[in-house]
C-alpha positions, 0 to 999 in steps of 0.5 A, spaced: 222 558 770 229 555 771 230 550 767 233 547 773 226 548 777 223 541 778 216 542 776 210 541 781 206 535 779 198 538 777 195 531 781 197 532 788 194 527 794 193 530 801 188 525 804 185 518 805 181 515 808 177 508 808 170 507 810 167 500 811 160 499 810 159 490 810 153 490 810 153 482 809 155 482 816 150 489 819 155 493 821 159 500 819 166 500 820 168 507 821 175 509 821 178 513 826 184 515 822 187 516 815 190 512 811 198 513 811 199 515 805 205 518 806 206 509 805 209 509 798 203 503 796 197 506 800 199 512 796 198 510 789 194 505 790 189 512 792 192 515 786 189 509 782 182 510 783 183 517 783 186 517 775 180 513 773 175 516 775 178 523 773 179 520 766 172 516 766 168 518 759 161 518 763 162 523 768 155 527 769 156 534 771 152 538 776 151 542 782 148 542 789 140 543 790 138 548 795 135 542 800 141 537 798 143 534 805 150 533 803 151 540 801 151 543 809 156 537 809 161 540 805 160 547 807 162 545 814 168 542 811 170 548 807 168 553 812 173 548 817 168 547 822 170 539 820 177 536 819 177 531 813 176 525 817 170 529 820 167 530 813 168 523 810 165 519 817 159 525 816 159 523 808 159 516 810 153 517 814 149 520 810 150 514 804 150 509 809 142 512 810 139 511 803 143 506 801 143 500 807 137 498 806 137 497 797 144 495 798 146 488 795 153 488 796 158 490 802 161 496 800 168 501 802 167 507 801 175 510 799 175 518 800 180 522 797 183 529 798 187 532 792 188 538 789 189 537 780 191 543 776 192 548 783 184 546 784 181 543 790 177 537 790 174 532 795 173 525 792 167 518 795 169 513 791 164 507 792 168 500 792 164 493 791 167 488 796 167 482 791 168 475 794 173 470 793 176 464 794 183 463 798 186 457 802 188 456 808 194 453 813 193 452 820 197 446 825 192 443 827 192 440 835 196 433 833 201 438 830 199 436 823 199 442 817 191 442 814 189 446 808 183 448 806 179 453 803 175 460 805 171 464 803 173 471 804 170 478 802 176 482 798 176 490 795 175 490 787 180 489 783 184 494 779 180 493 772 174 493 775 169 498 772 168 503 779 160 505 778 159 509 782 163 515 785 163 522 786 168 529 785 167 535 788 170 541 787 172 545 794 172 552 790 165 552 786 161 546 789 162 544 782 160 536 782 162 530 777 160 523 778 158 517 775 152 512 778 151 506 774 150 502 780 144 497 779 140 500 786 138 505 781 130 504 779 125 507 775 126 516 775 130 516 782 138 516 781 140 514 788 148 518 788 145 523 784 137 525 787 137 522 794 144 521 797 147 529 794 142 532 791 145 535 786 142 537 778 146 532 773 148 534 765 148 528 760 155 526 760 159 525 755 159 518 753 151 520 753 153 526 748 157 522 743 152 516 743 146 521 741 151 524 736 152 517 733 145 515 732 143 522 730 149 522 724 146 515 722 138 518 722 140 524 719 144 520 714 138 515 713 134 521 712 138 524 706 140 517 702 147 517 705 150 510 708 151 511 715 157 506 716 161 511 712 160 518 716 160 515 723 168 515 722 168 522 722 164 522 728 170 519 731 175 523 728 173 529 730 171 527 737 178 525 738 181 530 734 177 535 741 180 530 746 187 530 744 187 538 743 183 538 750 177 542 747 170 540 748 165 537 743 161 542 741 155 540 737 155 545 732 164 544 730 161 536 730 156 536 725 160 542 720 165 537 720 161 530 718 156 533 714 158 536 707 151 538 706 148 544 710 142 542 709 144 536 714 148 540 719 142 544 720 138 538 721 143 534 726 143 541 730 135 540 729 134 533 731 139 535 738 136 541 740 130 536 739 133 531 745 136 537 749 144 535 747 148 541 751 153 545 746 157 542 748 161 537 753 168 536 756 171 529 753 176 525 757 182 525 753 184 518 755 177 516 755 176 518 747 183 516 745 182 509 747 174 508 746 175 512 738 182 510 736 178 504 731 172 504 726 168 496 726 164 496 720 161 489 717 158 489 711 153 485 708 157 479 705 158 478 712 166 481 712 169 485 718 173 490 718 177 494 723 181 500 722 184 506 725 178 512 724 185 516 722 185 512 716 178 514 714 179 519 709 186 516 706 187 514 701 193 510 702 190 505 707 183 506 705 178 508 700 171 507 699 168 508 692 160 508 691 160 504 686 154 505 679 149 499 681 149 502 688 154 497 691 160 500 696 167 497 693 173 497 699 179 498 697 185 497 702 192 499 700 199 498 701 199 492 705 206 489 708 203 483 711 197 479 712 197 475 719 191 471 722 188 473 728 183 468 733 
């Protein structure tokens, strides 16, 4: 490619639309157009939500059943029998049909249409409405300025956790998603069993959790300290998510045990809680929730390092001392500032 070829982004967006489901008030509020995105705000405000849920480490994985009555929803589409706008307003009817009478909040339903890395994808990201307060200023008939004060429902902010949305791949019918809405009760997911229909690996946020507390039983099982093999369990997921590799469990346990004995018994204790192989990692994700290692030992004392320190011995050393105590030794301070 010419140097001078600008290069073409690998996250486009195609189309937007918002959906209003205010059920505070009764009614479903469906649009009948797009957002314009060609507005420079709409378009990263759209592109905001997108990145995050691309990038969310509790993405779940799956595909559509057989009897999944979203599925004909999206083989319309695909097919072009509906437009986008058709396909998001037939979508949002089909959320709105199991969700309306369990919700406990008004919702917006943000659809987007983006292609990532050459590949198609359609995305329904649920928005709780959150209310806030907001002051008002009206002439009154004396023509006298009054202030006051309302009540208003708003979008969620930026920093607010989404719980629930869902990513489909237009080429495979491939669906990511993510349901931690506290509709859900018992054995029924209502994202994932009732409104798509579709099967669901853990994801792997859930991997990583089960990694870490089999390192810790296996660890126990074989006399070793647990708190000092959890830091290589964060360096080589890290080490996967910076290399956009996937975590495999085998690759895992071969490089926080040293013991083959242990290995083989990590891999037994996953096989036994059905752990997949292996699992895609969001590298934003991982580099943000395994860049440190919290420890707090007996003594009541805290610490918090770099998980990339663990085994330097220029910044850290941890030495297993003869009487069965655990000596810390940190090294090559330059200044030692307080903090809270």
């Amino acid at each position: 490619m010419d140097e001078q070829e600008e290069k073409v982004p690998s996250l486009l967006l195609e189309a937007a639309v918002l959906h209003c489901l205010d059920y505070s008030h009764g009614m479903t509020n469906l649009s009948e157009e797009t957002l314009n995105i060609e507005d420079p705000f709409l378009e990263k405000f759209v592109l905001r939500y997108v990145k995050k849920t691309l990038h969310d480490i509790r993405l779940r994985t799956g595909y559509f059943e057989e009897d999944s009555q979203f599925l004909p929803i999206v083989e319309d589409y695909v097919s072009d029998k509906l437009n986008f706008l058709s396909f998001t307003k037939r979508a949002a009817e089909c959320f709105d049909d199991f969700v309306k009478n369990i919700a406990m909040h008004s919702y917006d339903l943000l659809f987007a249409r983006f292609t990532n890395e050459e590949v198609p994808y359609v995305a329904m990201i649920v928005l709780e409405n959150q209310e806030v307060y907001a002051h008002s200023s009206l002439l009154n008939d004396e023509g006298k300025m009054k202030n006051g004060i309302l009540l208003e429902t708003v979008l969620p902010s930026f920093t607010k956790k989404i719980d629930t949305f869902a990513i489909i791949d237009l080429l495979n019918k491939e669906v990511k998603f993510v349901d931690d809405t506290k509709w859900n009760s018992g054995e029924v997911n209502v994202l994932q069993d009732m409104v798509l229909g579709c099967t669901g690996e853990k994801s792997g946020g859930e991997v990583i959790q089960e990694v870490s507390a089999i390192t810790e039983e296996i660890a126990v099982q074989f006399d070793e300290n647990p708190t000092l093999l959890l830091p290589k369990v964060k360096q080589y997921i890290r080490k996967a998510g910076s290399e956009e590799k996937p975590l495999v469990l085998k690759e895992a346990a071969e490089e926080i045990f040293e013991d083959e004995q242990m290995v083989s018994a990590f891999l037994a204790r996953s096989e036994e809680k059905q752990l997949p192989e292996a699992v895609e990692v969001p590298k934003k994700a991982v580099e943000r929730k395994m860049k440190n290692q919290r420890i707090r030992t007996d003594t009541g004392i805290e610490l918090s390092f770099p998980v990339d320190y663990y085994e330097n011995p220029e910044y850290i050393r941890f030495v297993n001392e003869p009487d069965g105590t655990i000596s810390i030794t940190i090294q090559h301070i330059g200044k030692i500032m307080p903090k809270g």
